[in-house]
N, C-alpha and C positions, 0 to 999 in steps of 0.2 A: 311724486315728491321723493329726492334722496334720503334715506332711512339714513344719513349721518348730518341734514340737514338741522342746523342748529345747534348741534352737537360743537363740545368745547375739546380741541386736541390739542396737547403737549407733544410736538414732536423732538425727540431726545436722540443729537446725532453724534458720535464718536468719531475717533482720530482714525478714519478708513477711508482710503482712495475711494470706496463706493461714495461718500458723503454728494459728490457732485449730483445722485441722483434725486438726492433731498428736495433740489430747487424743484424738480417738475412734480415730486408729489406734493411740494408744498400746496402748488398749484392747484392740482385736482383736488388737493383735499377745498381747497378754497373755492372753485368751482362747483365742486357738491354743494357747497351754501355752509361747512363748514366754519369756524373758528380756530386759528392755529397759535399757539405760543409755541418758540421754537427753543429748546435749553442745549447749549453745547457744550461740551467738555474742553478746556485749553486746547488739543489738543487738536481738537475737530477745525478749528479756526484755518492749522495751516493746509487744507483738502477744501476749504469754501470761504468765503466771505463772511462775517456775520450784515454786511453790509446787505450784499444777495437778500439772506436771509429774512432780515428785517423788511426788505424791499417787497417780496413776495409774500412773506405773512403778514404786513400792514400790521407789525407789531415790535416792539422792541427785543432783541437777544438778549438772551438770560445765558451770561456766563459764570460769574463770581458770585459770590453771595453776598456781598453790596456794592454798591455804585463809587469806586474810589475818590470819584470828583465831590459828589453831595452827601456819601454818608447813607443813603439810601439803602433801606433794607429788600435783598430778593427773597422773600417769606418761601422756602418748599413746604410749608404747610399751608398756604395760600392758597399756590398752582396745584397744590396733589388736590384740595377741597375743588377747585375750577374745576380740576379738569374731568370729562366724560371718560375720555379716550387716553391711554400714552403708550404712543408709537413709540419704539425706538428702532430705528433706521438710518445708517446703518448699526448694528448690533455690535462690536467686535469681542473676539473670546476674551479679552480682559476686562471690559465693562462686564461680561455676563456671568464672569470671575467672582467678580467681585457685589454683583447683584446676588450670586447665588450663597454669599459668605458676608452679606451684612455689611460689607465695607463700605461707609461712606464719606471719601476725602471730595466729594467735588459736589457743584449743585446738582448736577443729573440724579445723582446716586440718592441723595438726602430728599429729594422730589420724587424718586420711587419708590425710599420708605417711607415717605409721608400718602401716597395716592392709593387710595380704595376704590378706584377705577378700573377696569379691565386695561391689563397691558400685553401688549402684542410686541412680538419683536419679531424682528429679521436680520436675522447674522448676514455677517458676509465676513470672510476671509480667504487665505489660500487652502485646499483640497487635504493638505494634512494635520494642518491645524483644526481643521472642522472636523477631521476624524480622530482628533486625535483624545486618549480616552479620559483625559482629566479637561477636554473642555465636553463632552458627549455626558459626563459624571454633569456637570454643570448644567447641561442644558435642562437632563432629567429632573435636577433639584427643583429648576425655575417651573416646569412642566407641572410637577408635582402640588407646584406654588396656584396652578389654577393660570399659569399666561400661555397665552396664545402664541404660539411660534408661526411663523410666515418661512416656508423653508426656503434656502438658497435655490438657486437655479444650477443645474450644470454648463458649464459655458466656458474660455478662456479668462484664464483669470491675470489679474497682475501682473505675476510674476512671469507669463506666460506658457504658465502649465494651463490643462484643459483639466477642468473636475468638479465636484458641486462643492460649490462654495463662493460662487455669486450671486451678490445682494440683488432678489427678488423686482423684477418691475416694478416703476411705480404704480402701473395700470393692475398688477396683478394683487400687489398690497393693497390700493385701496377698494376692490373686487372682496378680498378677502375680510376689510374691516366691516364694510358693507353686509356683506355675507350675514358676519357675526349680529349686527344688530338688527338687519331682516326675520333672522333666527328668532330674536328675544318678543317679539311680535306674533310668534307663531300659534299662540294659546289664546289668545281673546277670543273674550267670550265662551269657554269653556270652564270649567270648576271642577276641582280634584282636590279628594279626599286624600289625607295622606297621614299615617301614625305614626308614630316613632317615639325612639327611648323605652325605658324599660317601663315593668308594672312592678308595683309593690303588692304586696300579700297579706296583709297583717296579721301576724299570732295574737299578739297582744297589744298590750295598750304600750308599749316600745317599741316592740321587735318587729321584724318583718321578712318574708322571704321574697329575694330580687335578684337580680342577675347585673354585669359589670354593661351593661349598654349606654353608652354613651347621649346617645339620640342625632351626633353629628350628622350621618348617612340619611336620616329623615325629615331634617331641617335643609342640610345641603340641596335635599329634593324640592323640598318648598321650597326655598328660595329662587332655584331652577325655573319651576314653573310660573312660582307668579312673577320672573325675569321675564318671560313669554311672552306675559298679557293674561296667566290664566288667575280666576279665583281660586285661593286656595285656604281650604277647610284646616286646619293641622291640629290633629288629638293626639296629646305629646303626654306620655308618663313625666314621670318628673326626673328633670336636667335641668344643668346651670347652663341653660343656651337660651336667648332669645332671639327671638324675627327681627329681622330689623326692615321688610318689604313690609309696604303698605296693603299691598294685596293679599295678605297673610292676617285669615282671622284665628286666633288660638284659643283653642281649646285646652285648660288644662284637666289629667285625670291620675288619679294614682293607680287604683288595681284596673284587673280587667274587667272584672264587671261595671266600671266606672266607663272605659275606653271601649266597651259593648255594646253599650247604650248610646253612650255617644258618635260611635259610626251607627251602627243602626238608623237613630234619629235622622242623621246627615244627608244616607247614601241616597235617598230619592232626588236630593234636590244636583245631585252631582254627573259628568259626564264618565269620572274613571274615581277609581278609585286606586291607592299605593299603599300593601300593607307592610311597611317598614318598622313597626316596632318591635319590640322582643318581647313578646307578652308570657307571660307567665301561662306552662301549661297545668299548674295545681293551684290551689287556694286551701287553706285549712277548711277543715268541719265547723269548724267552732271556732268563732273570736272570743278571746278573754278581755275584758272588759279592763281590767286593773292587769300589776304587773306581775307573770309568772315569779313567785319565789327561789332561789336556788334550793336543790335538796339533792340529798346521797344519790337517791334513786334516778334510774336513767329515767328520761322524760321521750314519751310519746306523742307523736303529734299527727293525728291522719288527715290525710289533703283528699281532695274530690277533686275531679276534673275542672279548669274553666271553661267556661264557653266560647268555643272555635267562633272567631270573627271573623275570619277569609274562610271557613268553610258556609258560614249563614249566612255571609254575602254574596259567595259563589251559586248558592243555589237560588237566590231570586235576584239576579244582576240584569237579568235580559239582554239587553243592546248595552251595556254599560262597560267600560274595560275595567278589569282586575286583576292587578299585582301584586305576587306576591315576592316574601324573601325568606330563604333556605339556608341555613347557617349549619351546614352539615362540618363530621368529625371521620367519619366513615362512608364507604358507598356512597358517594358524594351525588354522581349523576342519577345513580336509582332513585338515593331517596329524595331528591328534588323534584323530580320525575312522577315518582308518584305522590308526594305533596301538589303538584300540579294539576293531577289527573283528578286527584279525592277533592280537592277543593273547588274544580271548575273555573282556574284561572285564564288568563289568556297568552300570560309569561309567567316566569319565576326568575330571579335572581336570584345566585346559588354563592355565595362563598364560604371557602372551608377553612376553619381551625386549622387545618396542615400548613395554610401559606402564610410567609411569613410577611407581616405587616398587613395583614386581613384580622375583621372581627371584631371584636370590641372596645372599644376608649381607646384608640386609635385615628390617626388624620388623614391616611392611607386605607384603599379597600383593592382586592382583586377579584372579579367579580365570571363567572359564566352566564347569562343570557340564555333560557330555554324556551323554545314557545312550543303553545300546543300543538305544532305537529314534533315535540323532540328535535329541533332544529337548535343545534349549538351556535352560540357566537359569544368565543373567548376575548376576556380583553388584558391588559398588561397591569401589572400595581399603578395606580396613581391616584392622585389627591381626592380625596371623597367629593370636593365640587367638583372634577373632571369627572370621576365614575355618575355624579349626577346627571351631567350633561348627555352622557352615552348612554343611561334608562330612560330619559326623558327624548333625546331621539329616537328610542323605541318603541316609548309609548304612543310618538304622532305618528307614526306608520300604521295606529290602530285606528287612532281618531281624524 
């Protein structure tokens, strides 16, 4: 069975001499077993038909945003809710302009800020335009945004210069769409443990000591995995983020002794486990029941250790995988490194304070990759679902 088989696509084509290649993926996509609505920009009309179009997706074109004859409304909060998939092919640098800066004058545009879908694109234009650095600014934006790029080909182009900047095969776009949802299947039947967000510490009956962790980077991971197919456990400090995968049971916990318990209890019934949260390494001696008073005198307050939960799960893990994450300021590799070694993990994700848009309440992470044989794999800033996608292809290399 095709893994896009039932699947609802928007394919979204712009005013590019590639557009002619729309007809044959419409095709395949249709042949997979497939569903296709095709939306084109004015634009895209004088490069194809919508007649074509219509003909090969056994669906009406979605150009205007209502039907000038009856009045008829074309909803892009409709088709973004329809749709599974939205292709756009071809891409050109001014639709991915204007994708990447919110502008929405046409229905393509107003249906891609409506859809919570995964979107893939594939530019196509001439060789210096694709390289050129305020559409390359653009592309990283959408990248960042969590879409999938299908890259151009090198080949002769239009104008008849030779260079990359030919719109993608249709065999190798829908290879590629394919790909992606093959991918999302890859964790059935597996279960991973996963924490994230901060811990609270409580002085007293107000106050608390915590730190600025967001919990994005540990939810992005859940949602990751149970994308996959897997069960996923998630003991979350407290954040304003909720699950929105059904395969996500949440656990909520405030200090670490709460999020101690709760992986402990977990880890037997689990394949891996992801230690993403930022837990607090002190806890006070003493809680105050009622509220500290202000007074002249400086006020003391002595912390004890909390209880290391990647190192207590590192020592009875067995066959299980375990991740951790290193939020290093200094000696970044060492001391990741030996957080790795002391806790008995099987990787570590290492980012540092020093990079800019790494770290805390942030929507961006940059992230190094170390496994226990100290084997580096660096990756570039992007969007914390993309940085999720690249630990979770790391972690099935284990399982």
């Amino acid at each position: 069975m095709s893994d896009i088989k039932g699947k609802n696509f928007l394919l979204g084509l712009t005013g590019s001499i590639a557009a002619y290649k729309a007809a044959h993926l419409t095709r395949l996509l249709i042949k997979e077993g497939a569903a296709v609505k095709v939306i084109m920009t004015p634009l895209a009309k004088e490069f194809i038909t919508p007649l074509t179009m219509a003909t090969l997706s056994q669906n009406p074109i979605l150009v205007d945003f209502f039907d000038p004859e009856n009045g008829n409304w074309n909803s892009h909060v409709d088709l973004g809710l329809w749709a599974d998939g939205f292709i756009i092919a071809p891409a050109t640098a001014n639709t991915m302009a204007k994708m990447a800066n919110g502008i929405a004058d046409n229905l393509l545009l107003t249906t891609y800020l409506s859809a919570k879908c995964p979107i893939f694109i594939a530019p196509a234009m001439d060789l210096e335009m694709f390289k050129h650095p305020a559409n390359r600014d653009n592309m990283d934006k959408l990248e960042k945004l969590g879409h999938i790029f299908i890259e151009p080909e090198e080949g002769e182009l239009a104008s008849g210069l030779i260079g990359k900047g030919r719109l993608s095969e249709p065999e190798t776009i829908v290879e590629q769409i394919k790909s992606f949802y093959q991918k999302k299947k890859s964790l059935i039947n597996k279960t991973i443990l996963i924490t994230a967000g901060p811990t609270y510490e409580n002085i007293d009956a107000v106050r608390f000591i915590g730190n600025y962790s967001s919990g994005k980077m540990g939810y992005a991971l859940a949602e990751e995995c149970a994308c996959r197919g897997a069960k996923v456990i998630l003991i979350s400090g407290p954040v304003n983020i909720k699950p929105i995968h059904q395969n996500i049971e949440l656990i909520n916990t405030i200090s670490a002794n709460e999020m101690f318990d709760a992986a402990i209890t977990n880890f037997e019934k689990v394949d891996a486990a992801i230690m993403a949260a930022a837990v607090a390494d002190f806890t006070p001696e003493q809680i105050i029941d009622s509220k500290i008073k202000r007074k002249d005198q400086s006020l003391i307050i002595e912390l004890k250790p909390t209880q290391d939960i990647a190192g207590v799960l590192g020592r009875t893990k067995k066959d299980k995988i375990l991740v951790g994450f290193a939020l290093e300021i200094e000696n970044e590799i060492e001391n990741a490194i030996g957080k790795l070694n002391r806790k008995n993990l099987d990787f570590i994700v290492l980012n540092s304070m020093n990079d800019n848009g790494a770290g805390f309440n942030v929507d961006t992470n940059k992230i190094t990759i170390i496994d226990n044989n100290e084997q580096k794999l660096e990756f570039k800033i992007k969007d914390k679902n993309l940085v999720a996608i690249d630990i979770i292809d790391k972690l099935e290399e284990y399982l």
